[in-house]
C-alpha positions in Angstrom: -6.1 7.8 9.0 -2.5 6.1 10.0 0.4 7.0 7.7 0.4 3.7 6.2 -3.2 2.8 5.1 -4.4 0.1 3.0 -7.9 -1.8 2.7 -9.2 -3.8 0.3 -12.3 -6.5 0.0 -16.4 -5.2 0.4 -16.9 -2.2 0.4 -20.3 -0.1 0.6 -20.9 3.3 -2.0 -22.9 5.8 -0.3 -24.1 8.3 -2.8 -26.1 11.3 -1.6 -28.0 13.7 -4.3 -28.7 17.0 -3.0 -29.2 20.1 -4.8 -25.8 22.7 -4.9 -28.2 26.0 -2.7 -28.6 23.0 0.2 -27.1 24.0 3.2 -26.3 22.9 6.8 -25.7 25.4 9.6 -24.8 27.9 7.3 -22.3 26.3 4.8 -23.0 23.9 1.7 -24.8 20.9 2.9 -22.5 18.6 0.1 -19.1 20.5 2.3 -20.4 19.6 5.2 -21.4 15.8 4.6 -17.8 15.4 3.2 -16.1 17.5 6.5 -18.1 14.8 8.9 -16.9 12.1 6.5 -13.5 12.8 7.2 -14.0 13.6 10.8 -15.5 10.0 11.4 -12.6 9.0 9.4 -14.0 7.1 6.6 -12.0 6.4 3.8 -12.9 8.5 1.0 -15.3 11.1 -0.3 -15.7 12.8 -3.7 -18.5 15.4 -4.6 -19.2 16.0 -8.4 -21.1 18.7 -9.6 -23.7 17.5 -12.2 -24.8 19.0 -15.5 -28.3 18.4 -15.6 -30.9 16.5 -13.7 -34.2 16.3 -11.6 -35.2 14.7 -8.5 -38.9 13.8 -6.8 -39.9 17.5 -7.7 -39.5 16.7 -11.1 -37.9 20.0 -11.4 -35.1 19.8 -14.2 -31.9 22.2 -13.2 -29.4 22.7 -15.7 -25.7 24.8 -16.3 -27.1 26.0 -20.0 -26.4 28.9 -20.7 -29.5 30.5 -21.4 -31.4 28.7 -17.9 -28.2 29.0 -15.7 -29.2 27.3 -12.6 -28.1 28.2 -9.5 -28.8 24.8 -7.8 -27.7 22.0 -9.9 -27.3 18.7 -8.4 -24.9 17.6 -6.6 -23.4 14.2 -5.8 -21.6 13.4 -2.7 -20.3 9.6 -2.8 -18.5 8.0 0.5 -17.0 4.8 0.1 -15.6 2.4 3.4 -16.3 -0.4 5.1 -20.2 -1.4 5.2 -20.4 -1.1 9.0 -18.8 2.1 9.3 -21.1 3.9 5.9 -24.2 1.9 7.5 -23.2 4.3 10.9 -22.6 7.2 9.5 -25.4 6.8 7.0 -28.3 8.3 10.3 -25.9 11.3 10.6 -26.4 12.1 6.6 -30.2 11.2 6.6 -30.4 13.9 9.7 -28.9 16.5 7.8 -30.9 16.1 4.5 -33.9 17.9 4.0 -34.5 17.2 0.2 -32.4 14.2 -1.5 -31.8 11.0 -1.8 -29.2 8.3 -0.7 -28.2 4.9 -1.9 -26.1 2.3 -1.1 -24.3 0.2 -3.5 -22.1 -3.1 -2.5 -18.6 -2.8 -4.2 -15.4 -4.6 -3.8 -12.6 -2.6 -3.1 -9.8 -3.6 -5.5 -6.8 -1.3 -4.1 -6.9 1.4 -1.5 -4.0 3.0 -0.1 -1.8 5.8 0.9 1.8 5.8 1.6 3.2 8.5 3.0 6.4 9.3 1.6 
C-alpha cells in the first residue's frame, strides 16, 4: 500500500467462518487467510474471535468456563474493492476445508492512511 492511501465508494465484505484448531500448512488457517490478504494487498482484514456458535455440524463451541472449547469460531472479514475480494475470494475457498464465506456489498465511507 502507498504511503498516502485513500479509497472510498463500493466496497465488497468478505467474511470467512472457520473454527480457531483450522490450520493451513502448519499455522492457524484464520493467520494465514489474513497474511495472503495483505500480501495481495487488499485493504483491510480483521479476525475476531467469537464466544459462542455452531456451523453445518450443528456442533455448538463455547469459551464457558465449565465446556472450555478449544475451537471456537472464528471470523476473518476482508474488505476492498469488489474485483479485487471477488479474486482473491478462489484462493480462500482453496484453503477452507470446513467454513463458510459470504460476501456483503458496502459502501466505503472513509478509508485512509497517512503516513506521518
Amino acid at each position: 500500500m502507498p504511503e498516502d492511501f485513500s479509497f472510498h465508494g463500493e466496497g465488497l465484505l468478505l467474511r470467512v467462518f472457520i473454527g480457531e484448531s483450522d490450520r493451513w500448512h502448519g499455522r492457524p488457517l484464520y493467520e494465514a487467510i489474513m497474511l495472503l490478504a495483505k500480501e495481495r494487498g487488499l485493504a483491510g482484514c480483521t479476525v475476531v474471535r467469537a464466544l459462542a456458535g455452531f456451523g453445518a455440524a450443528s456442533r455448538v463451541h463455547t469459551a464457558k468456563i465449565e465446556r472450555l472449547s478449544l475451537d471456537l469460531p472464528i471470523v476473518v472479514e476482508i474488505v476492498d474493492v469488489p474485483a479485487r475480494i471477488r479474486a482473491f475470494l478462489p484462493e480462500v475457498e482453496h484453503m477452507v476445508e470446513d467454513g463458510l464465506a459470504t460476501l456483503d456489498p458496502l459502501e466505503v465511507h472513509f478509508y485512509r492512511h497517512r503516513h506521518r
